[in-house]
C-alpha positions as MATLAB code, in Angstrom:
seq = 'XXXXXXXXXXXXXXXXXXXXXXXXXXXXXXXXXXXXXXXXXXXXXXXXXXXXXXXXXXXXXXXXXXXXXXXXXXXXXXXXXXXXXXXXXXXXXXXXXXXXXXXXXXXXXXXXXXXX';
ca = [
       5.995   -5.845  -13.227;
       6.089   -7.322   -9.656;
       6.509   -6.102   -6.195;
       6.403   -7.803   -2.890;
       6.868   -6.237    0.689;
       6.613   -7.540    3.691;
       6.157   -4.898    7.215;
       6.298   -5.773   10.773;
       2.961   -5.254   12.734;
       4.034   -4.698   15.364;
       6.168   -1.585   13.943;
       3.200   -0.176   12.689;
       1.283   -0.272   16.174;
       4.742    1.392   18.170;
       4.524    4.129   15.222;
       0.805    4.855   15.526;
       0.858    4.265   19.399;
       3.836    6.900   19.251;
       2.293    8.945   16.560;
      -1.510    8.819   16.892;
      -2.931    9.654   13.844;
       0.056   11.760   12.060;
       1.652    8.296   11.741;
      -1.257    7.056    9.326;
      -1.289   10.398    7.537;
       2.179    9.985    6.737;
       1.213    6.966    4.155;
      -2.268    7.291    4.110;
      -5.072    9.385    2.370;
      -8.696    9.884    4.969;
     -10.717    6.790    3.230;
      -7.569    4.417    3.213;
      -7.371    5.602    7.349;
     -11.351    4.834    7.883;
     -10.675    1.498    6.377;
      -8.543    0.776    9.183;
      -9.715   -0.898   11.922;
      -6.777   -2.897   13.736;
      -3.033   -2.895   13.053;
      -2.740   -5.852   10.971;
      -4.691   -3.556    8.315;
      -2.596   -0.861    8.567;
       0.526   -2.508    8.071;
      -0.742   -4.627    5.055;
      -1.391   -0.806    3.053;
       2.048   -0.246    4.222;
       3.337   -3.403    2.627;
       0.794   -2.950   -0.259;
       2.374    0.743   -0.706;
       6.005   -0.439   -0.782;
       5.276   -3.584   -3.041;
       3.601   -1.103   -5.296;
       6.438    0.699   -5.464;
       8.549   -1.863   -5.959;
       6.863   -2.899   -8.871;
       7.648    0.364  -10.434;
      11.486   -0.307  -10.485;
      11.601    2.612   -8.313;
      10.669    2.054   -4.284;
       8.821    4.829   -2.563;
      11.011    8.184   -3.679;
      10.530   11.035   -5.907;
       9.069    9.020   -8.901;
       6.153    7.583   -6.418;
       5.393    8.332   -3.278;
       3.009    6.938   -0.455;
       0.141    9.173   -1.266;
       0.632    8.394   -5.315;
      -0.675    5.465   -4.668;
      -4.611    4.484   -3.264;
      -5.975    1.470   -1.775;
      -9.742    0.661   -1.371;
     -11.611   -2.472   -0.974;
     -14.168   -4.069   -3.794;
     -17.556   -5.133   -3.697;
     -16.587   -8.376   -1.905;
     -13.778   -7.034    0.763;
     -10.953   -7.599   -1.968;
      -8.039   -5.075   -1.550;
      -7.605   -3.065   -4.596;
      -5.067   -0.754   -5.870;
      -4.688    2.817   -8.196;
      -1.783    4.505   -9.356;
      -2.464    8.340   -9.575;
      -3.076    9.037  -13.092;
       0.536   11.148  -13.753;
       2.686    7.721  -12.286;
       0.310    5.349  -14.490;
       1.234    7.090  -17.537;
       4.534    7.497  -16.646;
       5.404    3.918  -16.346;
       2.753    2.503  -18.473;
       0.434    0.589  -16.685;
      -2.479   -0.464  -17.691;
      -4.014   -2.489  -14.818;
      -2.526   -2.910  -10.999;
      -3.555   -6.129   -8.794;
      -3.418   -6.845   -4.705;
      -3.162   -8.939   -2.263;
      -2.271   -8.804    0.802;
      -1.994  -10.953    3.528;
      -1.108  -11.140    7.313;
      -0.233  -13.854    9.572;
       2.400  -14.051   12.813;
       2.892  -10.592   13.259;
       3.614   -9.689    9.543;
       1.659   -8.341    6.857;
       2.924   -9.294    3.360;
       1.938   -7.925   -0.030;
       1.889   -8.463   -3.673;
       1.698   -6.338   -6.675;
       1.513   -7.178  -10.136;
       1.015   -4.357  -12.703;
       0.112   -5.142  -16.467;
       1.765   -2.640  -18.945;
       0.050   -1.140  -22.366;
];
């Protein structure tokens, strides 16, 4: 299963600028928010979010929902990706991968999820 998204930065910044931090809490848990340190970041977990969710079949909604779903970085900076454990077994999935990327004032991201 596969999900792309790709999110405006500049969006992001006019929503946190309008916001402050409620904006971030909307879609993101306290160590996704101290892993962000400049708006490109922030709207990459967006995109990550949404591309995760799109990889369900589902988008973000009642079956998953911004805060089912956790980003972190590995050992070497690498964006990494967890489905809460009650939407993994719901769908299946075994292992979730991420990348994200931004460039030009967008951030775009990938999922790919391998099923049991």
């Amino acid at each position: 299963m596969i999900g792309i998204d790709i999110t405006s930065v500049e969006r992001i910044k006019k929503m946190y600028e309008k916001f402050g931090l409620k904006a971030y809490e909307k879609f993101l848990n306290p160590k996704e928010i101290e892993l962000i340190k400049k708006p490109e970041t922030a709207a990459g977990f967006w995109a990550a979010k949404e591309a995760a969710s799109k990889a369900l079949g589902t988008g973000i909604g009642a079956s998953c929902g911004f805060h089912d779903i956790k980003i972190s970085k590995g050992e070497l900076g690498n964006p990494k990706i967890k489905y809460r454990k009650k939407v993994r077994k719901a769908f299946g999935i075994k292992n979730s991968y991420l990348s994200i990327t931004h460039d030009s004032g967008f951030a775009i991201a990938v999922v790919v999820n391998v099923l049991k």
